[in-house]
BADO-109043 format. One record per residue: x, y, z of N, C-alpha, C, O in turn. Coordinates in nm, 3 decimals. Example, Ala and Ser with C-alpha at 12.3 -4.5 7.8 and 13.67 -1.06 7.14 Angstrom:
REM residues 2
VOMI	nX	nY	nZ	caX	caY	caZ	cX	cY	cZ	oX	oY	oZ
VOMI	1.319	-0.569	0.780	1.230	-0.450	0.780	1.320	-0.330	0.780	1.424	-0.332	0.846
VOMI	1.285	-0.225	0.708	1.367	-0.106	0.714	1.290	0.003	0.787	1.341	0.114	0.804
***
This chain:
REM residues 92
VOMI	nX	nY	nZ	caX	caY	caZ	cX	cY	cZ	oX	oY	oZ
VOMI	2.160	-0.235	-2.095	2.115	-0.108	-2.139	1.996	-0.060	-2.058	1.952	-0.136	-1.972
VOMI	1.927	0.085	-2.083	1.880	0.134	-1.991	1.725	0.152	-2.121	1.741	0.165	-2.242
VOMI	1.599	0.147	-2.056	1.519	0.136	-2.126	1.381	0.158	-2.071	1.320	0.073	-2.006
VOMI	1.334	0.285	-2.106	1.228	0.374	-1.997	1.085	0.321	-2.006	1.028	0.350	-2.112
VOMI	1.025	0.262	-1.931	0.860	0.132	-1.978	0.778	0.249	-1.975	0.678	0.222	-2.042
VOMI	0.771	0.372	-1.928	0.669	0.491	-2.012	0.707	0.560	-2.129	0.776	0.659	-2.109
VOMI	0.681	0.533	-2.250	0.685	0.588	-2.360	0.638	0.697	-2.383	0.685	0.760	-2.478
VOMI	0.524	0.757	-2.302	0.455	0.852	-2.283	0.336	0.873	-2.174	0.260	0.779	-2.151
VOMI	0.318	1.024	-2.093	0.255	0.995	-1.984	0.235	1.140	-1.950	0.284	1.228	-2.021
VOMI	0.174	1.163	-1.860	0.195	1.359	-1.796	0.189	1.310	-1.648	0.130	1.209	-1.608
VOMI	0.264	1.402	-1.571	0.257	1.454	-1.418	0.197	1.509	-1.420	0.165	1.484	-1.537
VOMI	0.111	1.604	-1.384	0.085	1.727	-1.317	0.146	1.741	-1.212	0.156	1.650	-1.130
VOMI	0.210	1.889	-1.195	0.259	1.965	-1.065	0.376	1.865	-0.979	0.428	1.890	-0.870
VOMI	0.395	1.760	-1.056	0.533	1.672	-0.970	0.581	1.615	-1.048	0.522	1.586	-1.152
VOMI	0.715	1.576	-1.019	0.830	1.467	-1.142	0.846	1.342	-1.059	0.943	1.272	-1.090
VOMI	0.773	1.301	-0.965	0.732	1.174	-0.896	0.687	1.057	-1.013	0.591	1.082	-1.086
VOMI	0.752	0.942	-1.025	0.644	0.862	-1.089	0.525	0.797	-1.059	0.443	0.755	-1.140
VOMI	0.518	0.790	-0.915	0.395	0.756	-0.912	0.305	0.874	-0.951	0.191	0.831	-0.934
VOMI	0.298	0.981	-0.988	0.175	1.095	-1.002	0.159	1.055	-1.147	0.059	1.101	-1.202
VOMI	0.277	0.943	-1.258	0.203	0.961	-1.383	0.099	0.915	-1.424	0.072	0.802	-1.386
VOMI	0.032	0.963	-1.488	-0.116	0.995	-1.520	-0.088	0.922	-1.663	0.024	0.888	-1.700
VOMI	-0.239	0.898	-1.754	-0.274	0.881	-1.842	-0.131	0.802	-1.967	-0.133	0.813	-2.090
VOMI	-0.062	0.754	-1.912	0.046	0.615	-1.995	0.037	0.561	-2.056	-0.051	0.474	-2.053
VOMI	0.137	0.576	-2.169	0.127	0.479	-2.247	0.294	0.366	-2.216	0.400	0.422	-2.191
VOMI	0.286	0.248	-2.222	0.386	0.176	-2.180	0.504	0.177	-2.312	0.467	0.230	-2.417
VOMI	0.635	0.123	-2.305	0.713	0.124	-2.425	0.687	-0.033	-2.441	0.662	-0.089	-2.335
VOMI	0.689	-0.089	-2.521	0.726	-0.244	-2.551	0.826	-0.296	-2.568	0.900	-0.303	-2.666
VOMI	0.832	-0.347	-2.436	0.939	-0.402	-2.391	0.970	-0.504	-2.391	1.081	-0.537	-2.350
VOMI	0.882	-0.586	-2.436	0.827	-0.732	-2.471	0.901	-0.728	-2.633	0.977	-0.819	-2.667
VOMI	0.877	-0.644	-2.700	0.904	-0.641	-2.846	1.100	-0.609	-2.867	1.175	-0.665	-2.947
VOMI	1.127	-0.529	-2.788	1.255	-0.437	-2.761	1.341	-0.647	-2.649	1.449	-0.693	-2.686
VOMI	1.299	-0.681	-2.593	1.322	-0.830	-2.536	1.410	-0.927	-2.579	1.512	-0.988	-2.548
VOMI	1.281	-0.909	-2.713	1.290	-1.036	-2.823	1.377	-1.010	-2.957	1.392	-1.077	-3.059
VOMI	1.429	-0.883	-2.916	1.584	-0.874	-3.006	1.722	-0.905	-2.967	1.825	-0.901	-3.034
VOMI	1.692	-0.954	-2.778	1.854	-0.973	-2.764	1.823	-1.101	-2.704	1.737	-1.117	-2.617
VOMI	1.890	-1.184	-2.751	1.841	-1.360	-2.753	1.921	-1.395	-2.601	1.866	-1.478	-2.528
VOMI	2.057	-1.328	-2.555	2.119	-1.366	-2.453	2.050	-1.288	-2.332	2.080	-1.335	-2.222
VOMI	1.947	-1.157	-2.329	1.898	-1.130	-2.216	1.834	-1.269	-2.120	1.805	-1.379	-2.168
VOMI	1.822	-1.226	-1.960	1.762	-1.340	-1.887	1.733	-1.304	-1.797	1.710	-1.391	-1.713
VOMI	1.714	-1.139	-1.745	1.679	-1.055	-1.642	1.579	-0.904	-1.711	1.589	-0.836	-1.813
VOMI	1.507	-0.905	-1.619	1.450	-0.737	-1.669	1.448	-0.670	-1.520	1.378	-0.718	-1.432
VOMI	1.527	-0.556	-1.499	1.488	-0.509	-1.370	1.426	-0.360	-1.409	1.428	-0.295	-1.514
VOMI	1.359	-0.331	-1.257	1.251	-0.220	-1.285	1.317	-0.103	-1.175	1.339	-0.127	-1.056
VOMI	1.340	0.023	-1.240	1.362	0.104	-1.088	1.275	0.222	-1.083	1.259	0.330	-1.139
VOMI	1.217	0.135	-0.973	1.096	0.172	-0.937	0.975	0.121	-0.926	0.936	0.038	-1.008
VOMI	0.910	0.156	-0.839	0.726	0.073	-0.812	0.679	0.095	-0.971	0.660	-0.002	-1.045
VOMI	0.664	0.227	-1.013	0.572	0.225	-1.105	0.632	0.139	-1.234	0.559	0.054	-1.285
VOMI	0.796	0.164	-1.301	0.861	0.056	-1.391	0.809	-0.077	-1.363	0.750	-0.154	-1.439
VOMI	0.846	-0.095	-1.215	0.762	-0.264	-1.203	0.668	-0.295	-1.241	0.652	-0.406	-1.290
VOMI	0.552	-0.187	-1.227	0.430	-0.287	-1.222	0.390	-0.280	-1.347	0.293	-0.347	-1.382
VOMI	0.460	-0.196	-1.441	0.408	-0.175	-1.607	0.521	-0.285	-1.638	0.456	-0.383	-1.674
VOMI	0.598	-0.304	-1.640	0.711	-0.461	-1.658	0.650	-0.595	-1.623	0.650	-0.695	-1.695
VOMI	0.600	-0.583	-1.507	0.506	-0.706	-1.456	0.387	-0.732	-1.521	0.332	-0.842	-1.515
VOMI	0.356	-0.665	-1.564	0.186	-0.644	-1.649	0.230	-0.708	-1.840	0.179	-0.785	-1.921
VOMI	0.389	-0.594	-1.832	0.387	-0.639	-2.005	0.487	-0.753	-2.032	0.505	-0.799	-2.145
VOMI	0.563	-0.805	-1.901	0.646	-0.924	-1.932	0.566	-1.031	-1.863	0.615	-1.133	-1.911
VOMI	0.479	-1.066	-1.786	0.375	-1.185	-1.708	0.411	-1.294	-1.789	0.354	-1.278	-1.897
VOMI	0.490	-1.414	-1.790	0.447	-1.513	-1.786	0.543	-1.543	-1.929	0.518	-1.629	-2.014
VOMI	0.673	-1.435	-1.930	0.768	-1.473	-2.035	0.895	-1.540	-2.029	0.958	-1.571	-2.129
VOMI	0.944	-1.567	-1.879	1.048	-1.628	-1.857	1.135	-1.560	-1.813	1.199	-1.599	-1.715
VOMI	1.160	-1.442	-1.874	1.258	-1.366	-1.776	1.268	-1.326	-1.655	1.159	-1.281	-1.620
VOMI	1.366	-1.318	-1.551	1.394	-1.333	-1.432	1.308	-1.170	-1.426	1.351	-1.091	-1.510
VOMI	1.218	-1.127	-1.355	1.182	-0.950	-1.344	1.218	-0.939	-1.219	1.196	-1.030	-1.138
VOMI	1.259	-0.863	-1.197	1.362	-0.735	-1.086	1.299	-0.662	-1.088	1.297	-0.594	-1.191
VOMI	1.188	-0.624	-0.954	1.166	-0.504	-0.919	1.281	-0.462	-0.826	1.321	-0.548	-0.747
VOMI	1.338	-0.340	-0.826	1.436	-0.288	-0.760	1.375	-0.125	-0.676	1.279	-0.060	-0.718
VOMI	1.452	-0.092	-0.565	1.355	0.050	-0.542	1.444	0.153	-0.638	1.555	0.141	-0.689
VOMI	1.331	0.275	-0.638	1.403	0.384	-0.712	1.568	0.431	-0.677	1.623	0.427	-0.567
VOMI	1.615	0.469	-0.784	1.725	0.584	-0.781	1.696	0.712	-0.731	1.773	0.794	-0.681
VOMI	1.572	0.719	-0.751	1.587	0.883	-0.721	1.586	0.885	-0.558	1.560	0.791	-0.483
VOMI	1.625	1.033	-0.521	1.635	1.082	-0.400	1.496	1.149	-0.360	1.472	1.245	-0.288
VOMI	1.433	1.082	-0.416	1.250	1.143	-0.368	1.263	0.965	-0.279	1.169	0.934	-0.206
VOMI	1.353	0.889	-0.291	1.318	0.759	-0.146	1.417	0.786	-0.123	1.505	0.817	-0.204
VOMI	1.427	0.779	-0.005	1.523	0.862	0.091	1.525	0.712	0.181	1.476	0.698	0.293
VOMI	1.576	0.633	0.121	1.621	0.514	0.207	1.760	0.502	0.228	1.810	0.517	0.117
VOMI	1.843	0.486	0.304	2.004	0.484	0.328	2.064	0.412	0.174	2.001	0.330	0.107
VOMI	2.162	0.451	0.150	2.251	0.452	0.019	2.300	0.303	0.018	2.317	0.237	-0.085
VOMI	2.324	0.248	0.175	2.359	0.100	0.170	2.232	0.016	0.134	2.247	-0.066	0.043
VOMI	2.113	0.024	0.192	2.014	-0.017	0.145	1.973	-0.029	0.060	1.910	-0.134	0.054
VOMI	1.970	0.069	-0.089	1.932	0.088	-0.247	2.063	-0.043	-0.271	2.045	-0.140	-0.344
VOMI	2.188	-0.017	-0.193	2.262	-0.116	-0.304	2.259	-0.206	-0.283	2.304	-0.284	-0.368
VOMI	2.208	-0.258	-0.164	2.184	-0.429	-0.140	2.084	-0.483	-0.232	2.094	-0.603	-0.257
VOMI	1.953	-0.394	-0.308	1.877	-0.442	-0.352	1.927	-0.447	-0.469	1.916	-0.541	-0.548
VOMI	1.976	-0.362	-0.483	2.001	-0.309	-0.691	2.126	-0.424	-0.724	2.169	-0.443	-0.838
VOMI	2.183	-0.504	-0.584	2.329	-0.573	-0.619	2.227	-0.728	-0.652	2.284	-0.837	-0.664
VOMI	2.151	-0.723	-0.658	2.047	-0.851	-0.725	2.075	-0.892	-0.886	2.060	-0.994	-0.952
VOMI	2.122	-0.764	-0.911	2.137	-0.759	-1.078	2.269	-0.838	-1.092	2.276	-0.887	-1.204
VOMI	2.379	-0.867	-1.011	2.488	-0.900	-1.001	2.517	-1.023	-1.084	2.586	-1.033	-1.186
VOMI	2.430	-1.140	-0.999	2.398	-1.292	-1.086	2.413	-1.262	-1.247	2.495	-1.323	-1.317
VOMI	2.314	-1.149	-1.302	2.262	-1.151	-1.452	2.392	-1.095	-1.522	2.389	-1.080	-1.644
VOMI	2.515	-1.060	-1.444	2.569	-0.979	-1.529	2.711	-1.056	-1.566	2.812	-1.017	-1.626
VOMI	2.681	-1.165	-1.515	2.825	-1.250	-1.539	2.803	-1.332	-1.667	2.893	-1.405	-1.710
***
């Protein structure tokens, strides 16, 4: 499932995540510890990561930073899927 680690936040003047400002994180730590067979958390995106890395540190689950989806990274289409195919292992 898909599960957004800003619960709340503002841009100003851009829909970039790195410009969000003033955050509050979702708990994801809490939202975790309801599905007993999870064993991966991936992040898409710098900023998902580093609020995932901060609120999962030191829980056992495999964390996946992955690069963004969006087309604000303009990295070749084969490239996003070599990284994002990391998730592959977790899904068997």
């Amino acid at each position: 499932g898909l599960w957004d680690m800003v619960a709340a936040g503002s841009r100003p003047g851009t829909s970039l995540d790195a410009a969000i400002q003033l955050h509050a994180a979702s708990d994801v730590a809490a939202l975790a510890g309801t599905l007993p067979r999870l064993r991966a958390l991936a992040f898409n995106g710098g900023k998902a990561a580093a609020l995932g890395a901060k609120a999962m540190a030191g829980s056992g689950y495999a964390l996946l930073p992955l690069p963004s989806s969006s087309p604000a990274l303009t990295w070749p289409l084969a490239r996003k899927q070599a990284a994002w195919m990391r998730l592959a292992e977790f899904l068997r």
